[in-house]
C-alpha positions in Angstrom: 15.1 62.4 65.7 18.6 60.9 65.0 18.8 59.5 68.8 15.1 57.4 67.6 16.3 56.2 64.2 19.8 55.0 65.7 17.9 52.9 68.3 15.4 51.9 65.6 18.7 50.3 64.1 19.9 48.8 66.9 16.0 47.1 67.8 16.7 46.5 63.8 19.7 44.3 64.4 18.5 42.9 67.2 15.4 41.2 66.5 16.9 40.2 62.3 14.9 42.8 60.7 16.9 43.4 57.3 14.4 45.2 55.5 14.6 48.2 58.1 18.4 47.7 58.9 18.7 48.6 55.1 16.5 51.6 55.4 17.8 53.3 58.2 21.2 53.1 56.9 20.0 54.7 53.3 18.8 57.7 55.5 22.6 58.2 57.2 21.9 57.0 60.3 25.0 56.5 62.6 25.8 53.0 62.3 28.6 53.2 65.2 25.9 55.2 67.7 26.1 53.4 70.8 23.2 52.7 73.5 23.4 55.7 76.2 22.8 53.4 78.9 24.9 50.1 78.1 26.7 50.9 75.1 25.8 48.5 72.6 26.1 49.3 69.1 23.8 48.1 66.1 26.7 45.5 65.6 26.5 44.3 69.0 23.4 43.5 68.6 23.6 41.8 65.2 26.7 39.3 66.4 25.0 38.5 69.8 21.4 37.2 68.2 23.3 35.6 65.4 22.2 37.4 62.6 24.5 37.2 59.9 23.0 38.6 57.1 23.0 41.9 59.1 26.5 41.5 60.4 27.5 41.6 56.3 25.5 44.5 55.6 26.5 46.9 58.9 30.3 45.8 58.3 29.8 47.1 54.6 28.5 50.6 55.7 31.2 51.0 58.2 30.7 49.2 61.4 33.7 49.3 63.5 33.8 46.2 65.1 36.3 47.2 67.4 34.1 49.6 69.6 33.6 48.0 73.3 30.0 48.4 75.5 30.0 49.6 79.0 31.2 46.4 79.9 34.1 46.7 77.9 33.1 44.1 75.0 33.5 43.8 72.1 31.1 41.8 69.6 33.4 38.9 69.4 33.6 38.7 73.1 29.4 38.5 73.1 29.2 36.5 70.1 29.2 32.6 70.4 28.1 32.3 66.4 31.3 30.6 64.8 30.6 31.9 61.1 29.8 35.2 62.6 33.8 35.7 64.6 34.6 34.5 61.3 33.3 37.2 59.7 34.7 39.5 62.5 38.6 38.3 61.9 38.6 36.3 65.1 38.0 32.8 66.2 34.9 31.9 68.3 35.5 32.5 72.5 33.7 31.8 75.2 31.6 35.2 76.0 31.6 37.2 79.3 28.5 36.8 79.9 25.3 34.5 79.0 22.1 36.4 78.2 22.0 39.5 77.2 18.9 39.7 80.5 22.1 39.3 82.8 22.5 43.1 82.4 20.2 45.2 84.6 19.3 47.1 81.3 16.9 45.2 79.0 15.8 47.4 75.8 12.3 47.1 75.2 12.4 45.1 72.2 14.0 42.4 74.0 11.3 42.7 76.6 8.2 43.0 74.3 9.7 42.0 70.7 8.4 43.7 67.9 5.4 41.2 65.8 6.9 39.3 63.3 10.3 40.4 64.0 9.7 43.6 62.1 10.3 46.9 63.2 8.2 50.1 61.9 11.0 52.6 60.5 8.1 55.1 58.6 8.4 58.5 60.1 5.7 58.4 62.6 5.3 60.0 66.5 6.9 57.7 69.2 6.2 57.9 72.3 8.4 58.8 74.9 8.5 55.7 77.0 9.4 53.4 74.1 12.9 54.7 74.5 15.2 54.7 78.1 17.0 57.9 78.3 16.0 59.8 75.2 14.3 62.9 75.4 10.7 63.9 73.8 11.8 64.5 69.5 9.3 66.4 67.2 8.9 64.1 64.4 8.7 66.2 60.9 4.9 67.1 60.2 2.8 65.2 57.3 3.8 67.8 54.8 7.5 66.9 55.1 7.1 62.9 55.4 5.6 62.3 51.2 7.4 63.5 48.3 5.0 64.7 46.0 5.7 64.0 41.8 3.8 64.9 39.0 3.7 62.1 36.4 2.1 61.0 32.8 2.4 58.6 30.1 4.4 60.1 26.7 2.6 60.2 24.0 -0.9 59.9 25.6 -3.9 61.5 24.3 -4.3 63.1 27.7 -1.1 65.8 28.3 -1.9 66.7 31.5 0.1 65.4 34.8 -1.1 63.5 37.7 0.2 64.1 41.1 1.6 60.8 42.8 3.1 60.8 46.9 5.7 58.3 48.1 7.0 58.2 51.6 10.4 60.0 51.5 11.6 56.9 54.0 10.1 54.4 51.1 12.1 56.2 48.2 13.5 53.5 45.9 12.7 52.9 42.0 10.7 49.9 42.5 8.0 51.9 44.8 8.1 54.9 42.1 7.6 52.4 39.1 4.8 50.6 41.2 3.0 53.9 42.4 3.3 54.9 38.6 1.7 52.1 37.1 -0.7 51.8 40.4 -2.0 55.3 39.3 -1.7 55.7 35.5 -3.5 51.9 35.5 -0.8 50.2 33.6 0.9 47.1 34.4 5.1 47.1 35.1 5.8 44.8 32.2 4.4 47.7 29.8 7.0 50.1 31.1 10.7 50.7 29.1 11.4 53.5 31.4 10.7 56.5 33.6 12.3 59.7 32.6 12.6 62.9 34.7 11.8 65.7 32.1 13.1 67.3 29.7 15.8 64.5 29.2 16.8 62.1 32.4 16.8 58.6 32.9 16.0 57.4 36.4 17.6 54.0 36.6 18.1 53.3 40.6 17.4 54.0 43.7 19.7 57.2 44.3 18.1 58.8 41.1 15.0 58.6 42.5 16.3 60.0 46.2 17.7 63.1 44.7 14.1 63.9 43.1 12.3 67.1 44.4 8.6 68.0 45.5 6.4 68.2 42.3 9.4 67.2 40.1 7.9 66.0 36.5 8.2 62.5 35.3 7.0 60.6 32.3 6.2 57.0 32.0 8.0 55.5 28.3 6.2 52.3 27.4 7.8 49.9 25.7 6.7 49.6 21.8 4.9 46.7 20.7 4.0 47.9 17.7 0.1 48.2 18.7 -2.4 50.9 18.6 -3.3 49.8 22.5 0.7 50.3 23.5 1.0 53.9 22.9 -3.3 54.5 24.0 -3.7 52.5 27.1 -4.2 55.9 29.1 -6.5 58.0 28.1 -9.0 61.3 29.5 -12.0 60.3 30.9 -13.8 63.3 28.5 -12.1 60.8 25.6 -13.7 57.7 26.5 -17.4 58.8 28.3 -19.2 58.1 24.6 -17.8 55.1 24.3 -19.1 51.5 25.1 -17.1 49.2 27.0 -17.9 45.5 26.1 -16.5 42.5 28.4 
């Protein structure tokens, strides 16, 4: 699986997805891993398509910007992107080479470019052919791709927990607060905080990676001094003699 999620970063660089650049480098992916058939590193990539905001965000996880290709390049020797060999330490030249098609190897993205320019990171079954030189992987099975939570508002009339899933690739606050409030049928701006029990405050997105299957949470709403505050979720048993009225 590592050989697929390293050439997922490099298609990543390639065709300016940051979204999934960002992604595959929260999950430890080799930034450095290099092509097995011409070389090219994520970085590469990045400086030849001129796609700076990458370049920044590889060099700041430890992109070595010295390594060379097959060829014997290195990304200031592809890039022709002035502000780019600025950020490199070296001053624009003229590249070895035009295209990156003047290679007999052409990486599928290039040939058939991803829709939108965004490249599908989720743990899912690739097939074989989507990847020159890589051998068949076994992706991990359903039960291991979610990370199942149990959650509830404090304070509610109703103690019991409700069982939430996030994709383990997806695992930052702001999809756990969302799911929450998606679930318990509460809106963001109610929330003051989520707390792992008995006595945690998650308050980024490396809290909410370290969290473990069927880990409890509570949902703290903020206090607004209103009855409808601290009751806004409630059993259904509580509420099935009551009339709703619009």
């Amino acid at each position: 699986m590592a050989n697929i999620l390293e050439e997922k970063l490099r298609e990543a660089s390639c065709v300016g997805d940051l979204e999934a650049v960002e992604t595959l480098l929260s999950q430890n992916v080799d930034v450095n891993s290099q092509n097995p058939v011409n070389g090219w590193t994520a970085l590469h990539w990045a400086c030849k398509r001129g796609n700076e905001r990458i370049v920044n965000v590889l060099l700041r996880n430890g992109a070595d910007k010295s390594l060379r290709n097959f060829n014997n390049e290195t990304c200031t020797d592809i890039c022709t992107y002035r502000n780019i060999n600025e950020l490199l330490g070296g001053r624009s030249t003229t590249p070895k080479i035009g295209d990156p098609a003047a290679y007999k190897f052409v990486p599928n993205y290039l040939r058939n470019a991803p829709l939108n320019a965004q490249v599908d990171v989720a743990p899912v079954k690739i097939k074989q052919s989507e990847f020159f030189g890589m051998q068949r992987t076994v992706l991990p099975t359903a039960s291991n791709e979610e990370l199942v939570l149990k959650v509830r508002i404090q304070g509610s009339p109703d103690p019991d927990f409700i069982e939430i899933e996030i994709p383990k690739w997806k695992l930052t606050y702001e999809t756990l607060l969302k799911t929450c409030c998606e679930e318990l049928y509460i809106s963001e701006a109610q929330v003051e905080r989520i707390r792992k029990l008995p006595d945690t405050r998650l308050r980024k997105d490396n809290d909410v990676r370290r969290l473990t299957d069927f880990q409890a949470l509570e949902v703290v709403l903020r206090d607004v001094g209103t009855e409808k505050s601290t009751n806004c979720y409630q059993s259904i048993s509580s509420c099935k003699n009551q009339t709703i009225l619009y």
